[in-house]
C-alpha positions in Angstrom: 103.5 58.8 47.6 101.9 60.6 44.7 99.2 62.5 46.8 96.2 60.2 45.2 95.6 57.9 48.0 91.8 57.3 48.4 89.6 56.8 51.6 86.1 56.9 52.2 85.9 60.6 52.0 86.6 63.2 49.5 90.1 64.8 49.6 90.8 68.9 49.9 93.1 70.9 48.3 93.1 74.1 47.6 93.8 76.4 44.2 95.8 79.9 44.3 95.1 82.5 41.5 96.9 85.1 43.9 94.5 88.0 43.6 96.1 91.7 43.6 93.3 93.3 45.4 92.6 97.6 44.9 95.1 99.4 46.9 97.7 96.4 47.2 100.5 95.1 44.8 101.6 91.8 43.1 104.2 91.8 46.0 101.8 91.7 48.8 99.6 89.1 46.7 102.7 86.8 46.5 103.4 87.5 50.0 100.1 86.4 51.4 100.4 83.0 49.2 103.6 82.1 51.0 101.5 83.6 54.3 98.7 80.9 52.6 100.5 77.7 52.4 101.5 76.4 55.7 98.1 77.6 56.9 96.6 75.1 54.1 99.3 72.7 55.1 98.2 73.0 59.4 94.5 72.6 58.3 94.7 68.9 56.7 95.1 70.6 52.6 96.3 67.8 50.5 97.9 70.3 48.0 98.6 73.9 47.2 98.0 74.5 43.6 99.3 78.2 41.8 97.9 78.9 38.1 99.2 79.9 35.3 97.7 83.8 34.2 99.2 86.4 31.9 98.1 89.9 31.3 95.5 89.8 33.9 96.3 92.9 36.5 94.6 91.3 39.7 96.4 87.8 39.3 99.6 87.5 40.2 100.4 84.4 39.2 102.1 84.3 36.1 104.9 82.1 36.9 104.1 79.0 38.4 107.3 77.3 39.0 109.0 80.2 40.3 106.7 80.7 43.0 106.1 77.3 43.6 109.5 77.2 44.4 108.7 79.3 47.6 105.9 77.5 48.9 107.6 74.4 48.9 110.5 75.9 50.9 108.0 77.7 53.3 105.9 74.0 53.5 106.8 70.3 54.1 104.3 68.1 53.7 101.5 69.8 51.6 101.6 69.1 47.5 102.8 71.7 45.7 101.6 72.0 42.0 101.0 73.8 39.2 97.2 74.2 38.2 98.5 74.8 35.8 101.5 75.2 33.7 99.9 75.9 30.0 102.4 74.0 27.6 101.5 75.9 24.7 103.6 79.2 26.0 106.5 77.4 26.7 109.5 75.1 25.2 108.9 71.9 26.8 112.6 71.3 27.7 112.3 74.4 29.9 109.2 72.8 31.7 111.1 69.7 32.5 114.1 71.4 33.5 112.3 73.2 35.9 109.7 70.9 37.6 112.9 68.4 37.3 114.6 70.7 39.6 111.6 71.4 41.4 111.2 67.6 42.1 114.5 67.1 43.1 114.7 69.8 45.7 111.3 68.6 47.1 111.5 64.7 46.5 107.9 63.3 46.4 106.1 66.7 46.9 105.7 68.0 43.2 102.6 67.8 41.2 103.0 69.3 37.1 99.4 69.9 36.1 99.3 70.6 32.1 97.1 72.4 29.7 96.2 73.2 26.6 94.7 76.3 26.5 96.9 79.5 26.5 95.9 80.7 29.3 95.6 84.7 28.2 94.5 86.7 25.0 95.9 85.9 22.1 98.7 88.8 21.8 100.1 87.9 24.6 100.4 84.6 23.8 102.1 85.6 21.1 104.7 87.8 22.7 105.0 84.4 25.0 106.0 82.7 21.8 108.0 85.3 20.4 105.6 84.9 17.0 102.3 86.1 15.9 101.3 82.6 14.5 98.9 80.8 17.0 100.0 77.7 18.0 98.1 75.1 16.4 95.8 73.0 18.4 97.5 69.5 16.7 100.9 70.3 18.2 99.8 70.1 21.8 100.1 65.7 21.4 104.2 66.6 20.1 105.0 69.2 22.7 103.3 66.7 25.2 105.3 63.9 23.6 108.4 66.2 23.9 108.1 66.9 27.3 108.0 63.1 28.6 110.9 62.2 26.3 112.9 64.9 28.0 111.8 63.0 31.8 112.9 60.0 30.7 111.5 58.2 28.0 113.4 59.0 25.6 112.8 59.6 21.9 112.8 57.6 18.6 116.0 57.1 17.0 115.9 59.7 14.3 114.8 62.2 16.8 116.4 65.3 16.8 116.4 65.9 20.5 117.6 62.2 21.3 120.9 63.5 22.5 119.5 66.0 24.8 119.8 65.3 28.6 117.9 67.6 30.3 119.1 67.6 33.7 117.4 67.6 36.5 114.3 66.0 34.6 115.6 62.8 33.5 115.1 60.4 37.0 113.1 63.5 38.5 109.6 63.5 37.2 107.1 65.0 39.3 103.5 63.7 39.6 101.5 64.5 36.4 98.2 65.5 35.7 95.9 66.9 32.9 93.6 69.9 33.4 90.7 70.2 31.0 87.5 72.5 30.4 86.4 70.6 27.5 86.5 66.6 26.2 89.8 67.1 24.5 91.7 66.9 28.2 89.8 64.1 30.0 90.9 62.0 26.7 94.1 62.6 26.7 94.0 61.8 30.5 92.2 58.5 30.0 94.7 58.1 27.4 97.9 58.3 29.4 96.4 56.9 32.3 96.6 59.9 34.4 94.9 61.8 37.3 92.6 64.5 35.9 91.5 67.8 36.7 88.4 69.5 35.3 87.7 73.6 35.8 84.3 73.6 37.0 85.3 77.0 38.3 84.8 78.7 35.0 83.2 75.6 32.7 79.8 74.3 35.2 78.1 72.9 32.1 80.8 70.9 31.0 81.8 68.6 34.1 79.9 65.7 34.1 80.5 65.5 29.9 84.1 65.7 30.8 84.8 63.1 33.6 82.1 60.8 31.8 84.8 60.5 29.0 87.8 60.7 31.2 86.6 57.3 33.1 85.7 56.2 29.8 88.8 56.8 28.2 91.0 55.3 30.8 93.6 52.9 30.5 95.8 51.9 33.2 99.5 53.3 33.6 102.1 53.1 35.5 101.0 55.8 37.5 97.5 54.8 38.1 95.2 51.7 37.7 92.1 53.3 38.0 90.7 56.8 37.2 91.1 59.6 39.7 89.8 62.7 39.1 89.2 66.5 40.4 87.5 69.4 39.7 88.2 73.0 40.6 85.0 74.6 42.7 84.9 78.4 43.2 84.0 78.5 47.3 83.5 81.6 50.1 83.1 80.5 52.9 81.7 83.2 56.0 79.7 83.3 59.5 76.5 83.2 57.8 75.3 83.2 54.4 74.7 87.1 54.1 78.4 88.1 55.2 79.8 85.2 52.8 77.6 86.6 50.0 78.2 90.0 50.8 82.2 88.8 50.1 81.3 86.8 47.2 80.4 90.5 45.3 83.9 91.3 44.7 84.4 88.4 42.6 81.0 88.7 40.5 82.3 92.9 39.5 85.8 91.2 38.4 84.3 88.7 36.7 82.0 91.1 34.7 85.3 93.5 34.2 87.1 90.6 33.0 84.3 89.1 30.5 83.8 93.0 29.5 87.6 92.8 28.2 88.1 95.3 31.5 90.3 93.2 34.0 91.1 94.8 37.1 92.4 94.5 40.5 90.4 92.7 42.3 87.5 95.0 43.8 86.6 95.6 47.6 83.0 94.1 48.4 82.0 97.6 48.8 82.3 98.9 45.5 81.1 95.7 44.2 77.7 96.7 46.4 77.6 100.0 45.3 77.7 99.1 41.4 74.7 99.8 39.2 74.6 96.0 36.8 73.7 97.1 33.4 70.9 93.8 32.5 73.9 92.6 30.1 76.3 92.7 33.6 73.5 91.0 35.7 73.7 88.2 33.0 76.9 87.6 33.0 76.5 87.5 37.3 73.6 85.0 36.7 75.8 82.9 34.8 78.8 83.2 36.9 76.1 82.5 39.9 75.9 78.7 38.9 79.3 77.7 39.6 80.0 79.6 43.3 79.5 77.5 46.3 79.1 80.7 49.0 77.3 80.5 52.3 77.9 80.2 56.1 79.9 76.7 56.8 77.2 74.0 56.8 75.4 75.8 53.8 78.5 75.5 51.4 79.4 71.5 53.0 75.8 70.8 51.5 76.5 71.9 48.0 80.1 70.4 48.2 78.2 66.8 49.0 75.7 67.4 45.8 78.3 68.1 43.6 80.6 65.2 45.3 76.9 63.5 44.5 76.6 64.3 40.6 80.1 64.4 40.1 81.6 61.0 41.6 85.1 62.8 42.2 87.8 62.0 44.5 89.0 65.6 45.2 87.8 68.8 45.6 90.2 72.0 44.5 88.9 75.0 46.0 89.3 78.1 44.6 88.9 81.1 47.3 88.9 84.5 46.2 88.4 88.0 48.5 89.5 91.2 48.4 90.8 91.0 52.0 93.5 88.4 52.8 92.0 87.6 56.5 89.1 87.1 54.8 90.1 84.6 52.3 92.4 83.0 55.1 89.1 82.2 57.1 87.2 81.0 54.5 89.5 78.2 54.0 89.6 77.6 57.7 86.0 77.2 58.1 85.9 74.8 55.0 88.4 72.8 56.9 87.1 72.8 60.2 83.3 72.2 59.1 84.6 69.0 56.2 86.6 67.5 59.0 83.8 67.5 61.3 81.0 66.3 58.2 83.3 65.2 55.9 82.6 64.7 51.7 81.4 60.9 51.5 82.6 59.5 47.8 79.8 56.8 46.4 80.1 53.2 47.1 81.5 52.5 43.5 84.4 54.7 44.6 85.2 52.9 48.1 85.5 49.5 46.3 87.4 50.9 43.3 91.2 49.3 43.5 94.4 51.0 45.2 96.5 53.2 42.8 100.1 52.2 42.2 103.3 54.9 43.2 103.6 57.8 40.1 107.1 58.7 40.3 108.2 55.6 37.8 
């Protein structure tokens, strides 16, 4: 199965930046994701996405297909995907020798979500492509192109790549998706005919723009006959509201550090409380304010079912972020425990919409 079966309720999964908090190291961050992923798997989490983040010192992320290796072997049922892997950093024979591997070590359990965007500043990105010339928007449709002709279909006959095998890919393509924060993705998703994922995490104001012309866009594939799509939320989940928004400070000072071209390891609550917001900082909270869903259980279920409301999605990706692991660890508990008790209810349009086909064709 391809992990896009629908019911009457809105399906969970769950999105891992891996945050280095103050006072820990990448190696404890990485440790607590493996710690992470059979808890998401126990508690009903349809799949454990990692993302792809360079130069940023409180993710530790920045190789999804290494560590996505790990969960897999540490899990046996969840999904295990990329969220995602950003095709402009990296030869696309590379990415299907690896999730080609991936796939066939855990038949049926793989999910390769693309983007476009680099997914860092832009000298990194060009150390990541051993040049200092950007790569030009236009070439993400060739490396995309690439990419499939290296799973299996193939390329034209004056290609120069046709007599590549890249093995394990060919026969052992993983589920694919196409993450977006703009139109440019949903279209390409429509396009293909493939599940999409929109970052409402960092994009609020873009969602509803982006799945109306995903759904608009859409033409059946092999892998689906109807649109299905997802969008990453930002949620904190606590006791009560107070403690969960208490929490929920950490991530406000790192986001200001990070839009201040100051990333950091990821602060403690306290000395995101004890922080004097210059009115530019409390701005730049305001705006990140919009897209957190943080609040005791039922609170945050309530915002889930508006969103689920305005939206018309099939799947929520939550993204979770707190300075201490335990913390984080019951915040995805609760959401779990309270969704399977109320669960998300999808719209009558999407009940009657038709079943999807298999993806691994």
């Amino acid at each position: 199965m391809n992990g896009l079966e629908r019911s009457d309720t809105v399906a969970l999964s769950a999105l891992d930046l891996c945050p280095v908090s103050d006072g820990s190291t990448p190696a404890d961050a990485l440790a607590h994701s493996l710690e992470l992923a059979p808890r998401l798997e126990a508690l009903g989490y349809r799949r454990h996405w990692v993302a792809e983040h360079h130069n940023m010192p409180g993710i530790a992320s920045s190789s999804p297909p290494v560590l996505m290796a790990h969960l897999a072997q540490v899990t046996s049922t969840i999904r295990v995907g990329s969220g995602g892997v950003m095709l402009p950093n990296h030869a696309p024979l590379a990415v299907a020798e690896q999730f080609g591997m991936l796939e066939a070590l855990h038949p049926g359990r793989i999910d390769l979500g693309l983007g476009r965007a680099p997914g860092t500043d832009g000298l990194t990105a060009s150390a990541l492509r051993r040049g200092t010339a950007p790569t030009a928007a236009d070439e993400f449709p060739d490396q995309l192109a690439q990419l499939l002709g290296f799973f299996g279909r193939g390329f034209p006959e004056t290609h120069p790549y046709r007599s590549i095998t890249a093995v394990p890919a060919r026969g052992y393509r993983p589920a694919m998706w196409m993450l977006g924060s703009s139109d440019y993705g949903a279209q390409v998703a429509g396009a293909l005919g493939w599940p999409y994922s929109f970052a409402h995490h960092f994009m609020p104001e873009g969602t509803e723009d982006a799945l109306r012309a995903y759904r608009t866009s859409f033409r059946p594939s092999a892998d689906l006959d109807a649109p299905y799509s997802m969008i990453g939320v930002s949620v904190l989940v606590a006791e009560t509201d107070d403690h969960a928004r208490y929490l929920a400070g950490s991530g406000l000072l790192a986001f200001v550090r990070l839009r201040s071209g100051r990333p950091s390891l990821y602060p403690s609550p306290e000395e995101a409380a004890r922080h004097q917001y210059t009115p530019m900082e409390e701005r730049l909270v305001q705006y990140r304010m919009q897209s957190q869903v943080v609040g005791s259980p039922s609170t945050v279920r309530h915002v889930l079912q508006d969103l689920v409301n305005r939206t018309d999605v099939d799947e929520l990706m939550v993204v979770t972020m707190a300075y201490d692991h335990a913390d984080r660890l019951e915040s995805y508990r609760l959401l779990a425990d309270e969704l399977r008790a109320h669960p998300l209810e999808r719209s009558e349009r999407h009940r009657t919409t038709a079943a999807l086909l298999p993806s691994n064709s």
